[in-house]
N, C-alpha and C positions, 0 to 999 in steps of 0.2 A: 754374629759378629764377623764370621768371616766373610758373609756375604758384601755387608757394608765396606769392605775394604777389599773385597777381588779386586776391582780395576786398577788398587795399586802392589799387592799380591802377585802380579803377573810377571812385576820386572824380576822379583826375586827370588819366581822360579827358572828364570833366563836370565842369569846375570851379568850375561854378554855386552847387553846394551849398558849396566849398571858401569862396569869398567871403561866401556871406549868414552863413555863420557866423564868418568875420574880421570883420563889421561889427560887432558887435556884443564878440567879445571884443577887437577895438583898443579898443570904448570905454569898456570897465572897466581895461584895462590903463591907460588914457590918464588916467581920472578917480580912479583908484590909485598914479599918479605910478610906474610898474613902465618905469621909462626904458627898459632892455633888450627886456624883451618887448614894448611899442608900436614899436621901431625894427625889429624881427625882422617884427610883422606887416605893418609899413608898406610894407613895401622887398615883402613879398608882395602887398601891397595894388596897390602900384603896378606887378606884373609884370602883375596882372589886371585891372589899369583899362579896358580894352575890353570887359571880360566881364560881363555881366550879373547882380545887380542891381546897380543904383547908387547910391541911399541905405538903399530898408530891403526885404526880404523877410519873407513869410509861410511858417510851414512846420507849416499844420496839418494838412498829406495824408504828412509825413512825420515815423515814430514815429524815426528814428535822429538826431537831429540835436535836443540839448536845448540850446537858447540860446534866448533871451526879453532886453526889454530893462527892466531892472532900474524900480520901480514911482518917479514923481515924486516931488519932497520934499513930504511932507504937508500943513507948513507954512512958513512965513517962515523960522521961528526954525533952523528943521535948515539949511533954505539959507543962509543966511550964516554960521552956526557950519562948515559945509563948505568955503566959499569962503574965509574967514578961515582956519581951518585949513592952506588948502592954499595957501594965500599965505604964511603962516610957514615952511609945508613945503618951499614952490617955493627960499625965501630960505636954509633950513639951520637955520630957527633950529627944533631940533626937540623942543627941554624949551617953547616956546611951544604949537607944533602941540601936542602932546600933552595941557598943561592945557588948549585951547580944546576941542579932541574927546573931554571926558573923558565929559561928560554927556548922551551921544546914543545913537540906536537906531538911526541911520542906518550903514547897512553900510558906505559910500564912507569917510563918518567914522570910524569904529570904526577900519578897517586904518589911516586917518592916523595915527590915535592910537595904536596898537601900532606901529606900523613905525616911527614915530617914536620913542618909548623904546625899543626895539630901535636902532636908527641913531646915539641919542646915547650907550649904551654901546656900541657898534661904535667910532665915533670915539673914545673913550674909549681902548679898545687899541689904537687904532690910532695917537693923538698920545702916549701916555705912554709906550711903549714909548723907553728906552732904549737895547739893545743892538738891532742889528738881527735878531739872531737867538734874540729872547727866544719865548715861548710864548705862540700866539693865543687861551689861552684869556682870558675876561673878566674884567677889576679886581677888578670891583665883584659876585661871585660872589653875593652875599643878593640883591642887588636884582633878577640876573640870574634867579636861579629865582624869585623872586614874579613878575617878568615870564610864566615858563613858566608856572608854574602858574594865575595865571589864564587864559592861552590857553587850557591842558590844562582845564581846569573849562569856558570858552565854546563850543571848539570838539569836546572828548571825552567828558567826563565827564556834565554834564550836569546835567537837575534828577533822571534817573536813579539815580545813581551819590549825588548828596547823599543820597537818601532810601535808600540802603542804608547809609552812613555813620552818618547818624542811630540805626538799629537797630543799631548795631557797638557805636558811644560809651557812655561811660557818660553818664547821664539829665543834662541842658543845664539851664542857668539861668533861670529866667524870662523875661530877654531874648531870648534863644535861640529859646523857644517863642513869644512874641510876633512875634519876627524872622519867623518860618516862617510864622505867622500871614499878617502882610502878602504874604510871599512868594506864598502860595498864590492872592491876592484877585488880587493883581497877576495873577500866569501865568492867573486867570479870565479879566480884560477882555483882556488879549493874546491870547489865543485868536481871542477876536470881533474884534479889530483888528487881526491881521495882516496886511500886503498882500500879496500874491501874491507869488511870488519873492521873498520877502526869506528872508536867511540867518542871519542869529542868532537867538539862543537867544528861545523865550517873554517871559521874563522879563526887567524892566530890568536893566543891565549893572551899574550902580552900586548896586542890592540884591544882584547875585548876586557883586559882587567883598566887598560887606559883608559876605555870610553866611560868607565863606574865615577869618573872625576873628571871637572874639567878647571883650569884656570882663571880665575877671575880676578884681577888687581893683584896679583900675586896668591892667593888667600886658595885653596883647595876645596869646590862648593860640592856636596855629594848630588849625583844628578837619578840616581836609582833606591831615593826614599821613599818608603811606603811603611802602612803602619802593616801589624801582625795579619788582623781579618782580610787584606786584599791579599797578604801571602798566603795565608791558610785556603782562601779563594780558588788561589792561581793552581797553588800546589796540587789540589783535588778534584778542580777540572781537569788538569795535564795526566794524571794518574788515571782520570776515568778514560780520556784520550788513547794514555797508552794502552789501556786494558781491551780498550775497543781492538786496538788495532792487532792487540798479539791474538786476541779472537777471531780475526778475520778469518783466518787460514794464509796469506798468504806470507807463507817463514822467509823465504827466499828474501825477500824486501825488508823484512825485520832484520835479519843477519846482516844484511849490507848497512841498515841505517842505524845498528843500536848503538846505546848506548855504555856508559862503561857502570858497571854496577857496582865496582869496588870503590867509584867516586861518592854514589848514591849512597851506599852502604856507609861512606864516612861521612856524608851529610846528614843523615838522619840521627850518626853517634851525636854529634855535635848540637842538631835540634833536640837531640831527650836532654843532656845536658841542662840545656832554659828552657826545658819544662814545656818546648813543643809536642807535645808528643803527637796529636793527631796528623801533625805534618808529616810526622817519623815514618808512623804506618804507612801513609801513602807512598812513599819514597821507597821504603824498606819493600813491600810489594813490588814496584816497579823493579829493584834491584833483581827481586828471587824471580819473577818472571822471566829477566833476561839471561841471569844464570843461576837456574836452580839449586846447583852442585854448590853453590858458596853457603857452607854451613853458618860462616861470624853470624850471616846476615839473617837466619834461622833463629839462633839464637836473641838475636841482638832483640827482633821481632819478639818471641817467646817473651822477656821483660817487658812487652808493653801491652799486652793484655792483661785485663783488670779482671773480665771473668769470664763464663761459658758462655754468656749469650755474646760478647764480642771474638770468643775464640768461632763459635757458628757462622757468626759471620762474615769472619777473615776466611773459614776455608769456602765461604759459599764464592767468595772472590777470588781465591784462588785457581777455585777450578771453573772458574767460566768458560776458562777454555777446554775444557774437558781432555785435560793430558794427564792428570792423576799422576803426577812426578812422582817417583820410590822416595825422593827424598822428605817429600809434605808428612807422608808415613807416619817418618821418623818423628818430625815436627809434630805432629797430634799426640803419639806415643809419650813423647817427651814435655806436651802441655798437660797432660793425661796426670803422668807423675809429679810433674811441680801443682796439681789441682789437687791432689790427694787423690787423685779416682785412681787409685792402684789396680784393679778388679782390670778396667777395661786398658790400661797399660801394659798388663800382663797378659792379657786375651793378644794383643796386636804381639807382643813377641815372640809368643808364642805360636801363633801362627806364623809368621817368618820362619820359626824354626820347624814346624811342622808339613805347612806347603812353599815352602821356599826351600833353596837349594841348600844341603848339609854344609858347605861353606860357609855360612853365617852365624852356624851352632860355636864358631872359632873365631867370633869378631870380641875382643876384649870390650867395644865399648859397651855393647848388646846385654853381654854378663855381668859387664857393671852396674846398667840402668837395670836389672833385674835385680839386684842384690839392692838398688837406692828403691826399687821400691818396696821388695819384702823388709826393707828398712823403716819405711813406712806404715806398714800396716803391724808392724812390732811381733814380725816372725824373726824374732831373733837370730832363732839355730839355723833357719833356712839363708837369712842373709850373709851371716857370719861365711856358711859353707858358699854361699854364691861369691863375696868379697876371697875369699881363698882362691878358690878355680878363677878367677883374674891375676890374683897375683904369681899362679902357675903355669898360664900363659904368657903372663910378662913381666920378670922378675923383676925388670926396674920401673915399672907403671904402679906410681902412688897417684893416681888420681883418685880421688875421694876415699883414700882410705883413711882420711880424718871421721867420714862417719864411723866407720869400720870402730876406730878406737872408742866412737862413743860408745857401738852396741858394746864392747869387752867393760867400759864403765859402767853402764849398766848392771850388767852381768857381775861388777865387783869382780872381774879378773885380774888382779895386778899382776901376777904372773904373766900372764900372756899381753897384759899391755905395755909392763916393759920389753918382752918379745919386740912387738911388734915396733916401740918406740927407737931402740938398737938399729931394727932391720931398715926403716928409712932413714934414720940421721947415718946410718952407713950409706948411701944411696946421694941422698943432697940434702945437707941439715939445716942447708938456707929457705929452701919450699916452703911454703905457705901452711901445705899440708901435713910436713913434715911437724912445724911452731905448731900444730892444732894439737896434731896429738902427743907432743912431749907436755903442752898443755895442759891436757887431758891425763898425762899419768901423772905428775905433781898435783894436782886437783885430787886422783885418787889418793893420795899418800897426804892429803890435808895441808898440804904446804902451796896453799891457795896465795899465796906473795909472790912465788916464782913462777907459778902458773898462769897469773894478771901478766907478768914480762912475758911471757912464752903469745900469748893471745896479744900485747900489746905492738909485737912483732911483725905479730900476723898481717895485721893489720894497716901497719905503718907500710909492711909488702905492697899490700892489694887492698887500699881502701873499702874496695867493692864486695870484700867476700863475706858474706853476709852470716856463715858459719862461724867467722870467727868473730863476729861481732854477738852473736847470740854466748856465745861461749862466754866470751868476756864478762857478758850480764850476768851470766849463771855464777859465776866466779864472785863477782863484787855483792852481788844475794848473800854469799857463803860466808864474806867480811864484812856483812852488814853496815854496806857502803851505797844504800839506796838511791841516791838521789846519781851519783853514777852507773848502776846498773840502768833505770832510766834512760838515759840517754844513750848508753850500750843497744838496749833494744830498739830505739827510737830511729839508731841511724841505721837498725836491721832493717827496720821496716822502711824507711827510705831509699832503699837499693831494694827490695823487695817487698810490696807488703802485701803479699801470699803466704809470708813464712808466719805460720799459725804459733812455733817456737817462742816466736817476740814478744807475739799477742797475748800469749799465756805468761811470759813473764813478767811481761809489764801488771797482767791481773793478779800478779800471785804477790808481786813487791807492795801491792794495793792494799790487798790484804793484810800484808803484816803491818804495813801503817796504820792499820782500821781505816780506810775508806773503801767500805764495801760499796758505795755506789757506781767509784771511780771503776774498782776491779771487777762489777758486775759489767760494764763497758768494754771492759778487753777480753771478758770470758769469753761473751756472746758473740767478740769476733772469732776469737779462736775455735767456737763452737761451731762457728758457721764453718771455716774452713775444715773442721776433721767432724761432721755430724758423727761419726759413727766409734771415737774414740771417747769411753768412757771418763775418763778422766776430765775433759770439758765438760762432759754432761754431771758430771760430781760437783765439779768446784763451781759452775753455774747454781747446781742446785744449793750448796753451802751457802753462795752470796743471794740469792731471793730467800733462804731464811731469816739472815741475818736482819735482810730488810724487809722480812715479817709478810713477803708475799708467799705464802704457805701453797698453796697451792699450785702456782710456775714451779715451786719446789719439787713439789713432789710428781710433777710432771716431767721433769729433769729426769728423778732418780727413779721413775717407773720407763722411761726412753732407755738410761745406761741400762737398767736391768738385761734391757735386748741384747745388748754385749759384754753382759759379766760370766766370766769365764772361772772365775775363784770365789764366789761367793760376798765377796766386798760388799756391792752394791744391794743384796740383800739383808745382809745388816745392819746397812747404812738406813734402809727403808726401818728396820725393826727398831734402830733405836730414834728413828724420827716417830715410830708410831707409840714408843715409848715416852717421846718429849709431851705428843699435843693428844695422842691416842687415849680413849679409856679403857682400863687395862679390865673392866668389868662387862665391855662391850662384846660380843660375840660375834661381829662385823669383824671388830681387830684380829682377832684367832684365824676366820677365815682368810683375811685377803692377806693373813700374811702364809697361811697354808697353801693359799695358790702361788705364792713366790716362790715357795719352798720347791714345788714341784715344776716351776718352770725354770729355775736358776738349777736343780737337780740335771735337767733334760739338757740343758746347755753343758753344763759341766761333767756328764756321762759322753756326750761327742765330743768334748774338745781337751779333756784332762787326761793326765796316767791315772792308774790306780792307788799309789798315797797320795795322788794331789787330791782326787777324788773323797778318799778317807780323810780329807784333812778337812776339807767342806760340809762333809756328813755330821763329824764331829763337832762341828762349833754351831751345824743347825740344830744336834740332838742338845748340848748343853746348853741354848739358849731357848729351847723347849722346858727344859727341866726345868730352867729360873722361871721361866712363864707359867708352868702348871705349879712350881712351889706357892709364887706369890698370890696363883689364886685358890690355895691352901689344897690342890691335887697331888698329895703328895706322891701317891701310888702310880699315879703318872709319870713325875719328877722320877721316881727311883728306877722306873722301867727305862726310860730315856737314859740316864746315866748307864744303866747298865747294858744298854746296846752300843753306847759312846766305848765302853771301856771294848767291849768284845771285837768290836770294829780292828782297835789294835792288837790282839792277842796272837793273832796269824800273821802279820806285819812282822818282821824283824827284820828290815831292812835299814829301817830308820829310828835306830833306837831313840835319838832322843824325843823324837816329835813326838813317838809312843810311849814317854816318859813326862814328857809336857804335860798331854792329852789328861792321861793318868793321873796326874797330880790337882789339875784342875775337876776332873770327876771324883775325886776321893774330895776335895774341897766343897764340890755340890752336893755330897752325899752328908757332910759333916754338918752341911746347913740346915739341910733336909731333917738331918737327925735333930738338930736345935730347936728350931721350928715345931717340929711335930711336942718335944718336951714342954717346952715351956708356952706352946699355942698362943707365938706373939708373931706376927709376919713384920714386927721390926727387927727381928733376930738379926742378925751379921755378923761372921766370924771375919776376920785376916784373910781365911784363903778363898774366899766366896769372895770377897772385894778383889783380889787377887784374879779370880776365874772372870770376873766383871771387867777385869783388864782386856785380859788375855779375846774376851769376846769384841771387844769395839777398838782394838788397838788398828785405828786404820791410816 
């Protein structure tokens, strides 16, 4: 593993190069207002504050590493048209920002001014939404796409793409051709007045948003119509274009002519939106090639792979150019762990932390995503302690410590989840993460009404957050309010549908309906997503019995066996072999003898010693029932009587070796019956009783 990732291994044993180039993209994210990604590089900034440079770096002996710092404001008038701008911005008020940045060439300005009309329809669906479970797409759907399409014209099409439109058209009106006229004089002096590093178009922005309309009889005719397939076209020719060209080798010409990526990167928000998403890729690529350091756009990408062969894909495109950015790394590591492939998530961190510099052993976000994936793979204790050592590196950093409250629900710790529930609504009791897990401890305390508000919270926050949208389902299961739960999951899986959580609840709500066919449907997807977590391969195997495919069944619950760690799944095998099995067949004895000793083999590696005695126990006692009923009773009594010995040195856990106990004195009292009256329909009370205690799963 670590060979397949040395070439990116290297930056982070020199972290030198890693920081000169955070200086510079914290300070576009910073003077971009991109909240999230300035907190992502800060919190790295700060693990490298010893590390050399410390305000600016030079990197003209090295071709891999394009950052530069963006050219001064020319004049007066851009800088406080910026400042003012982003003072309305800072405030929310963002139909202001937007008219104050409408008439500049300043790049910092421009994103104001788009991200701003983008942001004030965002809020738009986001305060008129009525029902909570209405549909995120936008109100105001015309406005929405004249927003795209001028992005699509600034940051794709181009003054290219107009002048083939032009030959398309039929012949323009006088003003038209005048229009073009000035157009052309302009993109002349823009030429000679470009400053280095800037990234928009030639041309002024407010000639190229005029030239998208022209006048006719009064009446506004749109002159840059096209349908979806010629944009999808343009969009991924111009992506292979760019890809060509950042392969060239030569950077020096890239840096002078790129682009801005923080526009691209809100272009592509805006295409997932209406469901373009193949456009999004290609854009969202061209973004991260121009500036790798911009995490949104990592991210943003991360949600739009569907699965491993198009994640192969995406990094075969990445590194065409053969730079192996530190930051792609991260981005595999972090598709690694939203795939469930934890194993090789934790190989990549771990080697960071092993050949890479001890500085990173102190990056909270590093120790987070180690602790979301021992979350994952249901190492409880290890995650628990991993989510701790974050919250003792950053006493005010509640990111994701809503999972944190699940494993403590899990766990059935109310103690420590009202802990923990205290410790962030002292912190910020409006967070998102905050509503999950005060959620999540009324939920423990069965006061599942206030815990529906607490998740309805969440939500009305951050439409997008897909944990609390699972929560929510899990919650309305509880209030046996199905047909809301449904759709709880439904819109998980439409902001994500990776999250295997959904998949399974939607099969489990199926279930209690009786439509096993329905829930045999969302098992096999959740199966697919966690192959290796028993629990899908159980409830998979439950729904092909039900639908009388016996055998998918029991190739199910011989798959889970590979991962039964408690013995479950081999009872769950004995009482299916007890359903369709014949109990006179001596096939049946063996193949469940060879269960015994490989669910034995698993659960000597991976158990304590009572868990171990607890599994031993319920294989000797359902031995016993199996050699009574086929009248060995001398069998039956030996069995019991290693089940009882097992606990006798045990006094650790009195009661479970009083459970034990009571259910082999029950098998012994059967035993005794049995052998009296030579009827194998005998049955006492505590024999049905011990028959509990065997299949209670």
């Amino acid at each position: 593993m670590a060979n397949i990732y040395l070439p990116y291994l290297k930056f982070f044993k020199d972290p030198l190069l890693i920081k000169a180039e955070l200086i510079y993209a914290l300070q576009e994210s910073r003077d971009r207002c991109l909240h999230q990604s300035t907190k992502f590089l800060s919190e790295l900034m700060m693990t490298l504050k010893n590390i050399p440079p410390y305000f600016e770096f030079e990197n003209e002996n090295n071709e891999f590493i394009r950052f530069e710092l963006e050219p001064a404001f020319t004049n007066l008038e851009d800088y406080l048209v910026y400042f003012k701008a982003r003072a309305y911005y800072d405030l929310e008020d963002y139909p202001s920002c937007a008219h104050i940045a409408k008439y500049t060439n300043n790049s910092k300005s421009m994103f104001l001014h788009y991200m701003a009309r983008y942001l004030s329809m965002h809020n738009e669906c986001i305060y008129e939404r009525t029902n909570l479970f209405d549909s995120f797409k936008p109100i105001n759907m015309r406005a929405y796409m004249e927003l795209l399409d001028e992005l699509l014209i600034l940051n794709v099409y181009g003054s290219e793409d107009d002048s083939d439109e032009e030959s398309e058209d039929e012949p323009q009106l006088q003003e038209a051709s005048d229009l073009n006229t000035v157009n052309r004089k302009h993109s002349i002096q823009e030429v000679d007045s470009t400053p280095k590093g800037r990234r928009c178009s030639r041309r002024p922005r407010s000639l190229r948003i005029e030239k998208a309309t022209t006048t006719t009889l009064g009446k506004k005719t749109k002159m840059t119509k096209r349908n979806n397939t010629a944009k999808k076209v343009k969009v991924t020719a111009l992506a292979a274009q760019s890809e060509n060209s950042m392969s060239s080798g030569d950077h020096k010409d890239v840096r002078i002519k790129r682009e801005d990526p923080y526009l691209l990167w809100l272009t592509a928000v805006m295409l997932k939106r209406i469901d373009r998403c193949d456009e999004a890729v290609d854009i969202l690529v061209r973004a991260i090639q121009i500036q790798p350091c911009y995490w949104g756009a990592w991210i943003e990408l991360s949600t739009l792979v569907k699965d491993l062969h198009m994640l192969d894909a995406l990094n075969v495109r990445l590194n065409e150019s053969k730079e192996h950015h530190w930051m792609h790394l991260l981005f595999i590591a972090h598709m690694y762990v939203d795939f469930q492939i934890t194993d090789r998530a934790l190989n990549i961190y771990n080697d960071i932390w092993k050949m890479g510099h001890t500085v990173f052993q102190d990056w909270p976000y590093m120790q987070a995503q180690l602790a979301i994936a021992h979350h994952n793979k249901r190492e409880i204790a290890t995650a628990i302690v991993s989510f701790k050592t974050v919250m003792e590196m950053d006493p005010f950093r509640i990111d994701n410590l809503d999972l944190l409250s699940n494993l403590m629900y899990v766990c059935t710790s109310p103690d420590e989840l009202v802990v923990l529930s205290k410790y962030v609504a002292s912190i910020d009791r409006y967070r998102q993460e905050t509503l999950c897990v005060l959620g999540n401890m009324y939920s423990l305390k069965c006061d599942h009404a206030k815990s529906v508000l607490y998740f309805k919270k969440a939500v009305r926050i951050n439409p997008f957050n897909v944990t609390a949208w699972t929560l929510l389902g899990h919650e309305y299961i509880e209030m046996k309010n199905s047909y809301a739960a449904i759709i709880s999951y439904r819109q998980a899986l439409k902001i994500n549908i990776r999250d295997y959580r959904a998949w399974y609840g939607l099969g489990q709500i199926y279930e209690l309906v009786k439509l096993p066919n329905y829930a045999l449907f969302y098992f096999t997807h959740a199966r697919d997503l966690r192959p290796r977590d028993y629990r899908m391969l159980v409830s998979l195997g439950d729904m092909f019995d039900r639908a009388d495919r016996i055998f998918e069944s029991m190739a199910c619950f011989y798959k889970a066996l590979f991962y039964d760690t408690d013995g479950t799944i081999m009872l769950k095998l004995a009482k299916f072999y007890d359903k369709y099995g014949d109990c006179s067949n001596e096939l049946t004895r063996e193949h469940f003898n060879m269960m015994n000793r490989r669910a034995l083999k698993i659960g000597i590696r991976n158990r304590t010693t009572i868990e171990l005695n607890l599994i031993l126990s319920k294989i000797y006692l359902y031995l016993g029932h199996y050699y009574m009923d086929l009248h060995y009773y001398d069998r039956a009594i030996s069995l019991a009587g290693k089940c009882r010995d097992l606990w006798k040195e045990t006094e650790t856990n009195a009661c479970q070796s009083l459970g034990v106990t009571e259910h082999v004195t029950a098998l012994l009292a059967e035993i005794e019956a049995r052998a009296g009256s030579d009827s194998s329909l005998a049955s006492t009370p505590g024999a049905i009783k011990a028959r509990r205690f065997l299949f209670a799963l």
